[in-house]
N, C-alpha and C positions, 0 to 999 in steps of 0.2 A: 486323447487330445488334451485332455484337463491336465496329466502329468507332461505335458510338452510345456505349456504352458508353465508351469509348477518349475520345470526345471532350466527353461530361459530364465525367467523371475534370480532361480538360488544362484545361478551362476552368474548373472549382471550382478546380485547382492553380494556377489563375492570380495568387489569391488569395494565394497563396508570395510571388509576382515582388512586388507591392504591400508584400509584408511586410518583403522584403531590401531593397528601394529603401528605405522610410520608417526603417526602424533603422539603416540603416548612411550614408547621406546625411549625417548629421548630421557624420562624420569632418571631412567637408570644408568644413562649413563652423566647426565647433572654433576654431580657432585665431582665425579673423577675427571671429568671436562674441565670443570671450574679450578683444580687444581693443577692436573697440568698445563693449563697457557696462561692460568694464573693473570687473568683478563678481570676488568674494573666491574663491578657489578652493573653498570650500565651497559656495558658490552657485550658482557655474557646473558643480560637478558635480550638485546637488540639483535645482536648477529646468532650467538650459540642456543638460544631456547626459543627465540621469536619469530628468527629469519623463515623456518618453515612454512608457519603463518601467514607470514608476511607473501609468498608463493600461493599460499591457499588464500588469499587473497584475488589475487591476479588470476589464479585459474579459478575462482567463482566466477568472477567480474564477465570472464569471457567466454568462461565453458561452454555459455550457451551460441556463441556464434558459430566454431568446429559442429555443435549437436543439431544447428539449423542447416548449417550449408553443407557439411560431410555426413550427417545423419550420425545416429545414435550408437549404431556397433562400431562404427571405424571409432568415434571418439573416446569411445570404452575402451577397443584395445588398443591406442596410441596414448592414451593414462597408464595402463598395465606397463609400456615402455619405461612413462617417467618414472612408475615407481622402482624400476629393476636398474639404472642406472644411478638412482639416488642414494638404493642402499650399496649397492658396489662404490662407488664412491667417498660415503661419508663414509663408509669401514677404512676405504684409502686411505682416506686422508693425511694430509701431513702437519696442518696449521689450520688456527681457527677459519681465517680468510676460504680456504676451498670447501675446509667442512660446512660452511656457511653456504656458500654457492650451491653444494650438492643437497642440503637440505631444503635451499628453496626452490630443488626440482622436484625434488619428494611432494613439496607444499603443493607444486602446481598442480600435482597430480590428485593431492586429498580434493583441492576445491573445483577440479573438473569432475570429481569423478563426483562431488554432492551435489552435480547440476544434471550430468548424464546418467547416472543410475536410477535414483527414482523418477527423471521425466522417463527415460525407457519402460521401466515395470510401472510406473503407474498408465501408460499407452498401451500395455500387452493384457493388460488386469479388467473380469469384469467388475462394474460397479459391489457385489456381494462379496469380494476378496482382494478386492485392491487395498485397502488397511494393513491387510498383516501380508502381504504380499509385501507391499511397499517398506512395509516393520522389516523385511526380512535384511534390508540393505543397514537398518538401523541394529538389528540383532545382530551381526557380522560384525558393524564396527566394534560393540561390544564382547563379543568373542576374538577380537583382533587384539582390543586392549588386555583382555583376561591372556590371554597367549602371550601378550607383550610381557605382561608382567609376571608370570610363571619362567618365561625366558630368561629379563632378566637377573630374576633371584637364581637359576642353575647356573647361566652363565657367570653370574657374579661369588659362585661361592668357589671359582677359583682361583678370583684373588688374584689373577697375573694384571700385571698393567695393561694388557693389550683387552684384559676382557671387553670393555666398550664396546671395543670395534667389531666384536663379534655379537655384544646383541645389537646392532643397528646394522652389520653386513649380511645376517643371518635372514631378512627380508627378503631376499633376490631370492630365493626358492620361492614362496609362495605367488611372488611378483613374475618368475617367468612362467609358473603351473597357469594362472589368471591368464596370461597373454594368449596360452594357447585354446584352453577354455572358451575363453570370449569370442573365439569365430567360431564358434557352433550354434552359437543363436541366430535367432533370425533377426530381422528392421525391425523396426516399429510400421506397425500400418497407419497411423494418424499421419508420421513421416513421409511414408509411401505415399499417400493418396495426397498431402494438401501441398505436400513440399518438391515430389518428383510425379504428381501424376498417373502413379501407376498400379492403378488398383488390379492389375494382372497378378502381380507379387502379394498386394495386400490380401484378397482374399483368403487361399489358406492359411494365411497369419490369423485375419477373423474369423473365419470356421474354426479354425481349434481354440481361440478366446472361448466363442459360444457355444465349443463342446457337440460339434457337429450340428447344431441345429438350424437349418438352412434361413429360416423367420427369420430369427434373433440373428442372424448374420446380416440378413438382408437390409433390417432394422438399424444395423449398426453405421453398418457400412453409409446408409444413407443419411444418420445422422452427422456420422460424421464431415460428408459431403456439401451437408446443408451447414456444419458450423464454418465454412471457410469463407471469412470476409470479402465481400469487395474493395477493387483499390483505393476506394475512396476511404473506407475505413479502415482501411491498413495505413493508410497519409496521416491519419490523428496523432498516430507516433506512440509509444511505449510509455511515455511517462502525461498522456493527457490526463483529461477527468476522467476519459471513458472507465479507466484500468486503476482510477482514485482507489476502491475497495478494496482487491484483490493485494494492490500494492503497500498500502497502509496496513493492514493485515499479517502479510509478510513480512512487513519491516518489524512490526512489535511482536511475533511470533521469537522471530531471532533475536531479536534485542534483548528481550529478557531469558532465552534461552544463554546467552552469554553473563547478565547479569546475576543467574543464579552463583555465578564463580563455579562451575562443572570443572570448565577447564583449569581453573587455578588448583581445585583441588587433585583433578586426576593428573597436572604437569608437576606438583611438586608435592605430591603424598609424601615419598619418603622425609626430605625436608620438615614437615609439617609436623610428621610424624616424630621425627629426633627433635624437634623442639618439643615435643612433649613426654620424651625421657626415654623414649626407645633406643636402644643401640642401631646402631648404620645396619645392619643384618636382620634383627627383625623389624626394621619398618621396610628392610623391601620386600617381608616375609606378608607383613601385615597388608601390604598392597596389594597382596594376591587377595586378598579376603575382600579385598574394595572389587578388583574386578568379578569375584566369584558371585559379590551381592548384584552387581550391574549387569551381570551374563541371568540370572535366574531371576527378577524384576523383568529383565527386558522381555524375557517368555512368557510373565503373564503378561506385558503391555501387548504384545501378539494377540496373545489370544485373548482379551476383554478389548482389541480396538473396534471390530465389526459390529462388537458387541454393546457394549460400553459405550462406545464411542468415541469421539476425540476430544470432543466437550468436557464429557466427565470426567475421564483421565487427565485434563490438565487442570480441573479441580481438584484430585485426589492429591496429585504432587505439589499443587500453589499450596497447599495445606502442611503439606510431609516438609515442603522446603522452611516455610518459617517455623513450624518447629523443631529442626534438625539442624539449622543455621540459627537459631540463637540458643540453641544449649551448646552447639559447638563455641559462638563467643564467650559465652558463660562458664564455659568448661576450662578455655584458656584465660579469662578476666579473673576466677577464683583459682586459678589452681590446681584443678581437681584430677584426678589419676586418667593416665592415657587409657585404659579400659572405659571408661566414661564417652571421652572423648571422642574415640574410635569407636565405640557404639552409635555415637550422633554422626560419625562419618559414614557412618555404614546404611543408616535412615537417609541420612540427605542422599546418597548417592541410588539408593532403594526407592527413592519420591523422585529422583531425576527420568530414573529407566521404567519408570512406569507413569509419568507424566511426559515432560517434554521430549525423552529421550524417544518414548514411542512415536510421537506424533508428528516432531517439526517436518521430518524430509518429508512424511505424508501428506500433511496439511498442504505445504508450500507446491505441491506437484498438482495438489488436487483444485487448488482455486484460481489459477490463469486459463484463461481460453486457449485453447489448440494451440491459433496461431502463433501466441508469443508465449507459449508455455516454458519452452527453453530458456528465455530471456527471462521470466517472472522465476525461475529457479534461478537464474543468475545472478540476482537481484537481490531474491531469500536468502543466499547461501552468500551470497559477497558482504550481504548487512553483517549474518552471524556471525563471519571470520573475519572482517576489520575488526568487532568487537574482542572476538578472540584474542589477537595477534594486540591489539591494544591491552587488554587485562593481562597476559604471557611477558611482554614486554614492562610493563612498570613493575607487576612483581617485584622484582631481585631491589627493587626504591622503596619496596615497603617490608620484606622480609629479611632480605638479606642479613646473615649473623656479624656481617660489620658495622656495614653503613646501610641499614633497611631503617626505615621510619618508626618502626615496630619490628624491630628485630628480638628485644626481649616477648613480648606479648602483640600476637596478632589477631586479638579478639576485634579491633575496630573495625576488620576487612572482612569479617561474618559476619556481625554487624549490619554494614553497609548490605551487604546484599541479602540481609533479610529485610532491610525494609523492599527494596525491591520489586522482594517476592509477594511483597502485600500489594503493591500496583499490580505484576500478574495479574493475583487471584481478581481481581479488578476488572482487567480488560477480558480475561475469562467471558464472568458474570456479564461483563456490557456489551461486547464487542464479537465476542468471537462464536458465529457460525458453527452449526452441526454438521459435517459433510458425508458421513458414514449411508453407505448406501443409494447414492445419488449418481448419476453418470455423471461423466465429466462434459458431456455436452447441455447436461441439464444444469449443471454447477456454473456450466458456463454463460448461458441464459441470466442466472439470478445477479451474478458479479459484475456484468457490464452495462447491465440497463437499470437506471435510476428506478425505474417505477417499479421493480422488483424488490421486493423488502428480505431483507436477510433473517432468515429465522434462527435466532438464538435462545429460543427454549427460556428465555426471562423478559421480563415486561416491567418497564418501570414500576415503583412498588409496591410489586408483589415481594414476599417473604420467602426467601432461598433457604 
């Protein structure tokens, strides 16, 4: 039963791999994009590198409505769709304009699928392994990206003009493998019982969470019966005071998860990279080394979440990122050899996957109440990727090798996000909750009722 469990979990986390591949693909093919439709640097960051975004937008925003009224496996494998017609398409393509459309079906797909995969695994997960369970959707992406970028350096060392289209058409295999995959698993039982009623279904879904053990099912089961609101407190609405915490929490989870610059750095490594002397070949060689640092960080962020915690893991990284983001300004302000450089790329991106990278989808799954848990992942995941799609988009106005603001030198944009990184380490230390090992109905309890104090392991002060 525990490996039932174990393998619903990898296979909805599958969903990750689909989401690293489809956002971060696009590095490689950048530059040969930008050359052939030979489009304004406002353009090509708005339609050709952002418009994805801009999709992974709209399907956070709403992911969660398909995950409340369709439940959670159809919404899974109706994303598996977008992504397989996103990548057959943009490999089609014939002009910026439809590469652009197909990519913001791709988009819709990344940001449903960061609203319906970890509310799913963390509903199927008990309190003792929901962490790295939930990490497993985040280890995925990060194996999706490391694949992405292995890809496109084979693909690309053939040099033909068409390579692009084959690493971003080369998705539909793993996108139609998912599709079929994803109806083997089962509902979610928190779905089943609070959203259709029918804990006939739900039970063997709870027996094998708790591992045959009829108590702890019984337990569960009636917890989770007891968390379902009356209509009076479902009329409060999603954005009252009640849902203040859970919400504000959320929002500065992903905010600064975008303000670390993750995305600016893993959408235009190779760029970044040739600005600091590398040939076009080895910085998309060198990229692999960003995703191979990001793939084995993220495996210890797995396995020190349960453990460690969530708390402390995004103190290890608010620390790893201010000083990996200001020797990378430093780096580019003096001068100094892209060995250097690339060394402080490889710690920032090392401080990302073992800080935030392990915890946001975690966190954000684990602090709404049942009922609007889908919607409080909506919410999470729509803050992180407007910010995205906002930092994707102005790029090519501060980089760009024409007309970027800092196209010689772009030490003021690490900079900037290392001060940032010191508000984190900030809200860390004041704000953010312990959640590791707590049921989600008990989580649920402390976040929606005032007289319930949030324990975050500091006290005004005391000496950290």
């Amino acid at each position: 039963m525990k490996n039932k469990v174990f393998t619903w979990s990898a296979t909805v986390a599958l969903a990750g791999f689909l989401f690293g591949f489809d956002t971060v693909v696009i590095s490689g093919a950048n530059l040969p994009i930008k050359e052939l439709w030979n489009t304004s640097p406002f353009f090509h960051g708005m339609f050709i590198m952002s418009m994805a975004l801009w999709g992974t937008v709209v399907g956070a925003l709403f992911g969660g409505i398909p995950c409340e009224r369709y439940g959670r496996k159809k919404t899974l494998f109706w994303i598996g769709v977008l992504y397989l017609v996103s990548a057959i398409g943009s490999g089609l393509a014939l002009d910026p304009y439809s590469f652009s459309i197909f990519r913001f079906i791709g988009g819709i797909g990344v940001g449903a699928s960061s609203v319906a995969a970890p509310t799913y695994i963390s509903e199927i997960s008990s309190a003792k392994n929901r962490g790295k369970f939930v990490a497993m959707y985040q280890f995925n992406i990060v194996l999706g990206i490391f694949i992405a970028f292995i890809s496109n350096y084979l693909i690309g060392l053939s040099g033909g003009p068409n390579a692009w289209r084959w690493m971003l058409g080369v998705e539909a295999i793993p996108a139609a493998a998912y599709c079929l995959m994803v109806l083997t698993v089962s509902e979610s039982p928190r779905w089943l019982i609070l959203k259709r009623k029918d804990e006939a279904r739900a039970w063997p879904i709870i027996t094998a969470i708790t591992r045959g053990n009829q108590l702890e099912a019984q337990v569960m089961l009636a917890e989770i019966k007891a968390s379902k609101q009356t209509p009076a407190q479902e009329a409060e609405g999603f954005f009252s005071k009640k849902y203040s915490k859970p919400l504000t929490l959320a929002f500065l989870i992903a905010f600064f998860n975008q303000l670390s610059g993750i995305n600016f750095v893993l959408y235009y490594a190779p760029e970044l990279l040739e600005k600091a002397g590398l040939a076009a070949q080895d910085s998309l060689g060198n990229s692999i080394a960003i995703g191979g640092v990001n793939l084995i960080f993220t495996l210890l962020g797995m396995y020190l979440i349960d453990r460690a915690g969530r708390r402390q893991l995004m103190i290890y990284g608010s620390l790893g990122y201010i000083l990996s983001l200001s020797m990378v300004a430093y780096a580019f302000l003096a001068g100094l050899s892209s060995t250097f450089l690339l060394t402080f790329i490889l710690v920032f991106i090392a401080s990302h996957a073992i800080g935030q990278g392990a915890v946001i989808w975690v966190f954000i799954s684990e602090i709404f109440p049942n009922n609007v848990r889908a919607f409080g992942q909506s919410f999470g995941s729509g803050t992180h990727w407007i910010f995205a799609a906002l930092i994707t988009l102005l790029t090519p106005v501060f980089i760009d090798s024409k007309a970027g603001i800092f196209s010689d030198n772009p030490w003021p944009v690490f900079a900037f996000f290392a001060g940032f990184m010191v508000l984190q380490l900030l809200f860390v230390l004041l704000m953010m909750p312990e959640t590791k090992g707590v049921s989600l109905e008990d989580l649920q309890r402390q976040m929606v009722r005032e007289d319930v104090p949030l324990e975050t392991g500091f006290k005004p002060g005391e000496v950290v």
